[in-house]
C-alpha positions as CSV (number, residue, x, y, z in Angstrom):
1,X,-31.9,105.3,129.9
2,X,-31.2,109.2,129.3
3,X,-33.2,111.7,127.8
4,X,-32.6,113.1,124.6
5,X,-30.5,116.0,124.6
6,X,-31.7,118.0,122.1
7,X,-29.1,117.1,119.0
8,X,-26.6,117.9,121.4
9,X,-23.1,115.7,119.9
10,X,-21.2,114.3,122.6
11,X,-17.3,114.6,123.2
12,X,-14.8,112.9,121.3
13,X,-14.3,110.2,123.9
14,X,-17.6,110.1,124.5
15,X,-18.9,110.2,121.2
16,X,-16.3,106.5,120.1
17,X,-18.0,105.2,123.9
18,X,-21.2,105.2,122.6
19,X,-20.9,104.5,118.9
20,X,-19.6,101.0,120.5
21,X,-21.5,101.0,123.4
22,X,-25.1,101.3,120.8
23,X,-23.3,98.5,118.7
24,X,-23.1,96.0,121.8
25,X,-26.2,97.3,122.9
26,X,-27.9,95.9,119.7
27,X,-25.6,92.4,119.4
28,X,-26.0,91.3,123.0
29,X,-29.8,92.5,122.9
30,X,-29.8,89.6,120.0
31,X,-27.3,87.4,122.0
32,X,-29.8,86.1,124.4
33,X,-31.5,82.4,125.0
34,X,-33.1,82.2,122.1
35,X,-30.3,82.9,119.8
36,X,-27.8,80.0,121.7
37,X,-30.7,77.8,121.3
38,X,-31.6,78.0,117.6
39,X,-28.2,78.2,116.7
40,X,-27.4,74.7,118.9
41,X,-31.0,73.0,117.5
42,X,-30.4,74.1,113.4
43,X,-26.6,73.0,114.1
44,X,-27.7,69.3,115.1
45,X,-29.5,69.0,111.8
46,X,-27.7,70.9,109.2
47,X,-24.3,70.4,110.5
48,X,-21.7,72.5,108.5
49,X,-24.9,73.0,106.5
50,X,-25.6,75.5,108.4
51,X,-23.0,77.9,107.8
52,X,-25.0,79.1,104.3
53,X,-28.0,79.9,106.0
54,X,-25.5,82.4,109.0
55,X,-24.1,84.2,105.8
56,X,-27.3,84.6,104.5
57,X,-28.8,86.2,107.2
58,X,-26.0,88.3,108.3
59,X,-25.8,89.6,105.4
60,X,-30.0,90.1,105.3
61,X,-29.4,91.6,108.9
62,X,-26.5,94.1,107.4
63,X,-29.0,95.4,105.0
64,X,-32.1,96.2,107.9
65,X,-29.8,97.8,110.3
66,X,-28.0,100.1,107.3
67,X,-31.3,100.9,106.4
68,X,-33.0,101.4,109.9
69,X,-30.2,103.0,111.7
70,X,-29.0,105.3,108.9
71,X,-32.8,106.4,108.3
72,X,-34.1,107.1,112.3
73,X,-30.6,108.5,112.7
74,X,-30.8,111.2,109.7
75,X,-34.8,111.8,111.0
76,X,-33.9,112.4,114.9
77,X,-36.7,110.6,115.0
78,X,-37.2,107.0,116.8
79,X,-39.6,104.7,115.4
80,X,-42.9,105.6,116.3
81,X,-42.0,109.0,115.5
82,X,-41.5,108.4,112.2
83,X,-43.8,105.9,111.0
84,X,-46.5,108.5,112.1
85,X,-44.6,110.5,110.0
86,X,-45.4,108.5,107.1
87,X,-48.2,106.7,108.0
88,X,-50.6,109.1,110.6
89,X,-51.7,106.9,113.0
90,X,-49.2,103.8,113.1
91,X,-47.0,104.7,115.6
92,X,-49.0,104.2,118.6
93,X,-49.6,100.7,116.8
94,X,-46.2,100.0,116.4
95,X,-45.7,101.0,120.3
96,X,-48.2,98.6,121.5
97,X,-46.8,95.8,119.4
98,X,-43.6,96.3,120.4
99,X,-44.0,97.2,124.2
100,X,-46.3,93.7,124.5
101,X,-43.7,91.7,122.4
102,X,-40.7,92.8,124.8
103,X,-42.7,92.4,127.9
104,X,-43.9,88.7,127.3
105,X,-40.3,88.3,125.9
106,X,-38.5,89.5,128.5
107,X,-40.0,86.6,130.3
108,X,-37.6,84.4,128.5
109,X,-34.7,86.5,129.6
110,X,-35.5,86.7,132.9
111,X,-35.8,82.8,132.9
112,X,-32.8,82.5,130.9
113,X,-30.6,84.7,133.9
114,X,-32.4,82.1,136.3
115,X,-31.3,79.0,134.5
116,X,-27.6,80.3,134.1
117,X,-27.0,80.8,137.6
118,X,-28.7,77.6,138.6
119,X,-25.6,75.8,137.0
120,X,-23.5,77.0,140.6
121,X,-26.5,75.7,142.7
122,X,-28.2,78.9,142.9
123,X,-32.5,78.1,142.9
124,X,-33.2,79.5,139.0
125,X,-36.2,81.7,140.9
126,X,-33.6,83.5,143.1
127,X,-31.4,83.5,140.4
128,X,-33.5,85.6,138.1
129,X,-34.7,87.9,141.1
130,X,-31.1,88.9,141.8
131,X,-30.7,89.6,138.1
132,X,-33.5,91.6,137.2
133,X,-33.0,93.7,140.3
134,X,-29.3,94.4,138.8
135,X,-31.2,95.3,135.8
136,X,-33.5,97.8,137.7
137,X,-30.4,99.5,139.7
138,X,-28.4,99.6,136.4
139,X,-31.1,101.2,133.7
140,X,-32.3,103.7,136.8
141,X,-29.1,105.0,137.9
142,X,-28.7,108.7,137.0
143,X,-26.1,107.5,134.0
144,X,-28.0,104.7,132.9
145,X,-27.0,105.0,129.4
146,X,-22.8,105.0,130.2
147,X,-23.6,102.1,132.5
148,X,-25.5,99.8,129.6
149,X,-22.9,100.9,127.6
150,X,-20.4,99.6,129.4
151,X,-22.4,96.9,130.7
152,X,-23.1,95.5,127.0
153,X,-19.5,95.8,126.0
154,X,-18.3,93.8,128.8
155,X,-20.5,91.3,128.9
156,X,-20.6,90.8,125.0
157,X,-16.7,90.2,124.7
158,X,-16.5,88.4,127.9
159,X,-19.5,85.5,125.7
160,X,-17.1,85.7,122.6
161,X,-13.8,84.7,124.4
162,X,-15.6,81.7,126.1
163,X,-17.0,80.5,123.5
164,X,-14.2,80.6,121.6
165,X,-12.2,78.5,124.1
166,X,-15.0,76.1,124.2
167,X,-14.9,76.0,120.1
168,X,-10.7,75.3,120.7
169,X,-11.7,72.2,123.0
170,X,-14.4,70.9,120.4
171,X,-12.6,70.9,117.5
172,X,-15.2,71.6,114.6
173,X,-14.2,70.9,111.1
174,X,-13.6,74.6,109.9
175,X,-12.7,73.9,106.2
176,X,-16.1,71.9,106.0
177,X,-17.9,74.9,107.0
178,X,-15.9,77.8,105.2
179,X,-16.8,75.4,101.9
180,X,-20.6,74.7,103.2
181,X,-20.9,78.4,103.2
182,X,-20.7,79.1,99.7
183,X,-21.8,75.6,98.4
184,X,-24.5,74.2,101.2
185,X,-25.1,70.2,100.3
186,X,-28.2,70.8,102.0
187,X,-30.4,74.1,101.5
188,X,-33.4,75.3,103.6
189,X,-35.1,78.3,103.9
190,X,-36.4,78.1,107.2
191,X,-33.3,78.3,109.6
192,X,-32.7,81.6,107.3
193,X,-35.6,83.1,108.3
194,X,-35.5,82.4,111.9
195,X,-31.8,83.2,112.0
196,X,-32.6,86.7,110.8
197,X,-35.6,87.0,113.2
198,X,-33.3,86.4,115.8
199,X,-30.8,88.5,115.1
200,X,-32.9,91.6,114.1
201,X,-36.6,91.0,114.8
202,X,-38.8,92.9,117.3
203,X,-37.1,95.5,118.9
204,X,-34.1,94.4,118.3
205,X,-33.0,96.8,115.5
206,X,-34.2,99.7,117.6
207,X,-31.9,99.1,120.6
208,X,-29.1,100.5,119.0
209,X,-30.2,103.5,116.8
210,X,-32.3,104.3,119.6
211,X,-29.1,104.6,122.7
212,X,-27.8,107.0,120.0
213,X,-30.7,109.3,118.9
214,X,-30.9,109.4,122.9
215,X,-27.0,110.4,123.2
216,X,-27.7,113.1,119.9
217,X,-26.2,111.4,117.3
218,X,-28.2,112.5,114.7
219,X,-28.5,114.6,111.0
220,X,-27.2,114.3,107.5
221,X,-23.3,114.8,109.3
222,X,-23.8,111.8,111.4
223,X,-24.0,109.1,108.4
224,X,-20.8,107.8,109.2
225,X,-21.1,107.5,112.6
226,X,-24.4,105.3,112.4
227,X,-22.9,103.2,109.7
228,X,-19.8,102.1,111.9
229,X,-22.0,101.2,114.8
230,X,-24.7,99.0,112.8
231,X,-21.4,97.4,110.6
232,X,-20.1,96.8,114.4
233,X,-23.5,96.0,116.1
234,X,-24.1,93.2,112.9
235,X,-20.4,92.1,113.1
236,X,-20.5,91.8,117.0
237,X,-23.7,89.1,116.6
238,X,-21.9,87.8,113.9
239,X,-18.9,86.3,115.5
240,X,-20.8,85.2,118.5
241,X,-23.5,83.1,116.2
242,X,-20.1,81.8,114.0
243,X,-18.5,80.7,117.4
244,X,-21.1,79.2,118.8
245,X,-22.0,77.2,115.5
246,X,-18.2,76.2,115.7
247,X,-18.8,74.6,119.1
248,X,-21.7,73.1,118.1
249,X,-20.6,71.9,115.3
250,X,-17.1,70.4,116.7
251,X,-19.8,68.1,118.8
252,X,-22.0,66.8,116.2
253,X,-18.8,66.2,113.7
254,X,-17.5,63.7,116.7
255,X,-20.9,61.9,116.6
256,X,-22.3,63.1,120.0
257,X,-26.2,63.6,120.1
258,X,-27.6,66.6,121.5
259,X,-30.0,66.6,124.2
260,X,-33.4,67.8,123.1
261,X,-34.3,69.6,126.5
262,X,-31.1,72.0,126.3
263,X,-29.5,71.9,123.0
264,X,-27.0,74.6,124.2
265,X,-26.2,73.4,127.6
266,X,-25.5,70.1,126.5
267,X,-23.1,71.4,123.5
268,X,-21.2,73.2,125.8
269,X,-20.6,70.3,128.1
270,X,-20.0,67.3,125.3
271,X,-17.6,69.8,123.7
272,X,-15.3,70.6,127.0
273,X,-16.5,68.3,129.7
274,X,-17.5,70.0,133.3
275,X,-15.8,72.6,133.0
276,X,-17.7,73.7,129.2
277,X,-20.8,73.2,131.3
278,X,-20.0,75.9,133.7
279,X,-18.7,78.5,131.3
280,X,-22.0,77.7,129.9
281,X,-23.9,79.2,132.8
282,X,-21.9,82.3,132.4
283,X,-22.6,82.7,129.0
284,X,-26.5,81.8,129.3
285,X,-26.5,84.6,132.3
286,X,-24.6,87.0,130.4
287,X,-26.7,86.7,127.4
288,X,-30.0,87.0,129.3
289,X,-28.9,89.6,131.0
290,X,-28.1,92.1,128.2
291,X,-31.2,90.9,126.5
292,X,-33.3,92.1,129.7
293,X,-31.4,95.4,129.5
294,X,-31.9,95.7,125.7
295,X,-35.4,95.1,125.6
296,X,-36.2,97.1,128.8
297,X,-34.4,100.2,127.4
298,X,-35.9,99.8,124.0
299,X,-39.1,98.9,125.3
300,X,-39.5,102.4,126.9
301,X,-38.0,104.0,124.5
302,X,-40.8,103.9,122.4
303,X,-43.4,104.6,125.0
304,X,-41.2,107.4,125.4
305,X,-42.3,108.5,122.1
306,X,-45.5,108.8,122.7
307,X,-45.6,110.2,126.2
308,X,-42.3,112.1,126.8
309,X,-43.1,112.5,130.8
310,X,-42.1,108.9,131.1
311,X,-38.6,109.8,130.6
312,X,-38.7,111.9,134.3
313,X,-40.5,108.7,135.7
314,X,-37.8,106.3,134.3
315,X,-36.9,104.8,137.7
316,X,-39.9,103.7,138.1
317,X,-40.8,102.7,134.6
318,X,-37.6,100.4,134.7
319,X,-38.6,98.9,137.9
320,X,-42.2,97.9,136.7
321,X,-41.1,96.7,133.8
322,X,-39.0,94.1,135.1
323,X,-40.9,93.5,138.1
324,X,-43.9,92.2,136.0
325,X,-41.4,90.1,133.6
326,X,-40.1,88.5,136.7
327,X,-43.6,88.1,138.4
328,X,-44.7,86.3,134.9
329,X,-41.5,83.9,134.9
330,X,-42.2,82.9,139.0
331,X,-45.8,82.6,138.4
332,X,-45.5,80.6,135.2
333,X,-42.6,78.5,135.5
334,X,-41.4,77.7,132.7
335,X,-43.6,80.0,130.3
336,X,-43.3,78.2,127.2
337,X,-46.5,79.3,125.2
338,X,-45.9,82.8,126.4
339,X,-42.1,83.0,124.4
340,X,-43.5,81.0,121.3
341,X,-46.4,84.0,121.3
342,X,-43.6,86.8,122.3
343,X,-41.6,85.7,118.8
344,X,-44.7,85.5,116.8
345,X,-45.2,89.5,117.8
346,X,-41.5,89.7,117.1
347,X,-41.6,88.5,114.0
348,X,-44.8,91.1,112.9
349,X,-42.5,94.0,114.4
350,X,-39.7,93.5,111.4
351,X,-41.6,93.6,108.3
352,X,-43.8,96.2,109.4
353,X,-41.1,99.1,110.7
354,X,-38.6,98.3,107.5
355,X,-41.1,98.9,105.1
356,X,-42.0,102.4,107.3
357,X,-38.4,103.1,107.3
358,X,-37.8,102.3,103.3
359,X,-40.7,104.3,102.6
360,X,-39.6,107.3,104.6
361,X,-36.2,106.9,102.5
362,X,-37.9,107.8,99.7
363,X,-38.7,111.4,101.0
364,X,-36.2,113.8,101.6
365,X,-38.5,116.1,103.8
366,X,-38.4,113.9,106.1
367,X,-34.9,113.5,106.6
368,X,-33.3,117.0,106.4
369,X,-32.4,116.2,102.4
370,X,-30.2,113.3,102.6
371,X,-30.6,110.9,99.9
372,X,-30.5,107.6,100.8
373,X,-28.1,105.4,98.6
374,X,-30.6,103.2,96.1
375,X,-28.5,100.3,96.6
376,X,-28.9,100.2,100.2
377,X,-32.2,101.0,99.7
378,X,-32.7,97.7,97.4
379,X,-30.8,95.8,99.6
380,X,-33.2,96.4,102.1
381,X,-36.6,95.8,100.1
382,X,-34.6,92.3,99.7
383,X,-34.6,92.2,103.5
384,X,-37.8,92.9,104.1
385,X,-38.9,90.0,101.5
386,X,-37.0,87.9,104.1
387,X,-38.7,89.4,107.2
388,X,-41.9,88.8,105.8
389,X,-41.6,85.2,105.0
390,X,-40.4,85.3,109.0
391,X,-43.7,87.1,109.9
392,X,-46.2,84.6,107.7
393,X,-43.9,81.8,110.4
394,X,-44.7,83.6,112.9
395,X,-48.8,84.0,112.0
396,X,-48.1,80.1,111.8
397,X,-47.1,80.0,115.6
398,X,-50.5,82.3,116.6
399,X,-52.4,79.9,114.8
400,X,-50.7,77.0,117.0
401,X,-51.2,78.6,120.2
């Protein structure tokens, strides 16, 4: 995590590094347990089915980050920043219901990184010590933010070519779901919803326009470099939720029943035997992993915002952070009600920050006289009719707990 710099533009090499490195940032901070598992559990009851409701929300996803990333990006201004902007006040709201929805969150991710390395007999409590101190080294290093960029990028290819050899060995019916996509035998709204939740709820959509405000990407001339890195960021998500789906779906289509305590895990491993199983654990560390850096980084980031001597305090910030995410997972176990109340507050964050950021569209004061296009701009009040049908779920899973 580096400080800003002032809307100081970085090299040419540096400046394609991070453009990428933001986009990976943003798909592998969505990439995480959560996502494998709704994907795996909507896949064994839609089927091919569920190829409509993936479209749907990448496209819905698309929209938010165009509209988020291209708005913050124009400001200079992170989140909180600018929704005090337009709304005095809201920003030190939006920080606390972010920061507590990434720290209860994180829990999942920390268990996740636990649970991955447990497949080669490593204890899932050691497990996810080892990782989140990796985390702690990684995002406190003097150049955190070249390291998380490299980091994500790594790690986010390295889940898409496994998957994809595991979606080879399970040989899904492709046609079915290119047809199902356009022409769904079954429709439902609520694996849209979630899907979209998952891919850009929380602090998700932050991650990314955040790691480049920090690197100084920002102003009217840096349009087109925040609309390649969402388009990139969206993309990158997108083909890992496809693949997945795809080896999902390759098991259901040859009649196999997953099991109900690891939908993933037990995809992987009916779809290529042992072996599936083990890339498995690789792919369940990797995308906990980059979900603990994502939401750490983003997490702080907007504390940031509000009290900028943070940022020389980072270290330790980082360290606390996942300290008390990893002291929640050992002392809970397996912190169920904690992850169903962490997506509940994810699912508030979305609605809330997209209407701040299609409201501060709307006035060119705010961001240095750019226009923003009205398309995009209805595009997103579409999304945001989506994210708000994800938020009135998510009051449904308070009123559970």
């Amino acid at each position: 995590m580096e400080a800003r710099e002032g809307g100081a533009r970085p090299g040419p090499g540096e400046g394609r590094g991070v453009t990428a490195g933001a986009a990976f940032l943003m798909a592998t901070s969505a990439i995480g347990p959560g996502f494998l598992t709704q994907t795996a559990v909507f896949t064994g009851q839609l089927g091919a089915d569920l190829a409509f409701a993936i479209l749907a929300s990448v496209l819905l996803a698309l929209a938010v980050q165009l509209n988020v990333w291209r708005v913050l990006g124009v400001s200079g201004r992170r989140a909180p920043e600018l929704a005090s902007a337009v709304v005095p006040g809201l920003g030190p709201a939006l920080v606390a219901l972010v920061f507590l929805g990434g720290l209860v969150f994180n829990v999942g991710n920390v268990a996740g990184c636990g649970l991955g390395l447990a497949v080669y007999g490593v204890p899932a409590g050691a497990g996810a010590a080892l990782s989140a101190a990796f985390v702690a080294l990684l995002l406190a290093s003097p150049r955190a933010g070249a390291a998380m960029d490299r980091v994500a990028r790594g790690l986010g290819l390295l889940m898409i070519l496994l998957t994809a050899g595991v979606v080879v060995a399970s040989r899904p019916d492709v046609g079915a779901a290119l047809r199902s996509s356009v022409r769904p035998g079954r429709l439902e709204v609520l694996p849209i919803v979630t899907l979209l939740g998952g891919t850009v709820g929380g602090y998700i959509p932050f991650s990314g326009a955040h790691r480049l405000l920090d690197a100084g990407v920002s102003g009217p001339g840096a349009v087109g470099r925040l609309t390649r890195s969402a388009v990139l960021g969206v993309g990158v998500a997108a083909v890992m939720r496809v693949l997945f789906f795809l080896a999902v779906l390759g098991v259901v289509n040859h009649g196999a029943t997953l099991d109900p305590a690891n939908p993933p895990a037990s995809a992987f491993r009916l779809g290529a035997g042992e072996w599936g199983y083990r890339l498995f654990g690789v792919v369940l560390w990797s995308a906990a992993l980059t979900s603990i850096v994502g939401c750490t980084y983003t997490s702080l980031s907007f504390v940031e915002s509000l009290w900028a001597p943070l940022a020389r305090r980072r270290g330790a910030a980082v360290t606390a952070f996942v300290a008390a995410s990893l002291g929640l997972f050992l002392w809970l176990g397996r912190p169920v009600r904690l992850l169903v109340l962490a997506g509940a507050l994810n699912g508030l964050v979305l609605p809330l920050t997209l209407l701040v950021t299609l409201l501060a569209a709307r006035r060119p004061s705010l961001l240095d006289g750019y226009r923003h296009p009205r398309w995009l701009a209805a595009a997103g009040w579409a999304a945001l009719l989506g994210a708000t049908a994800a938020a009135v779920l998510s009051l449904g899973e308070l009123g559970r707990l």
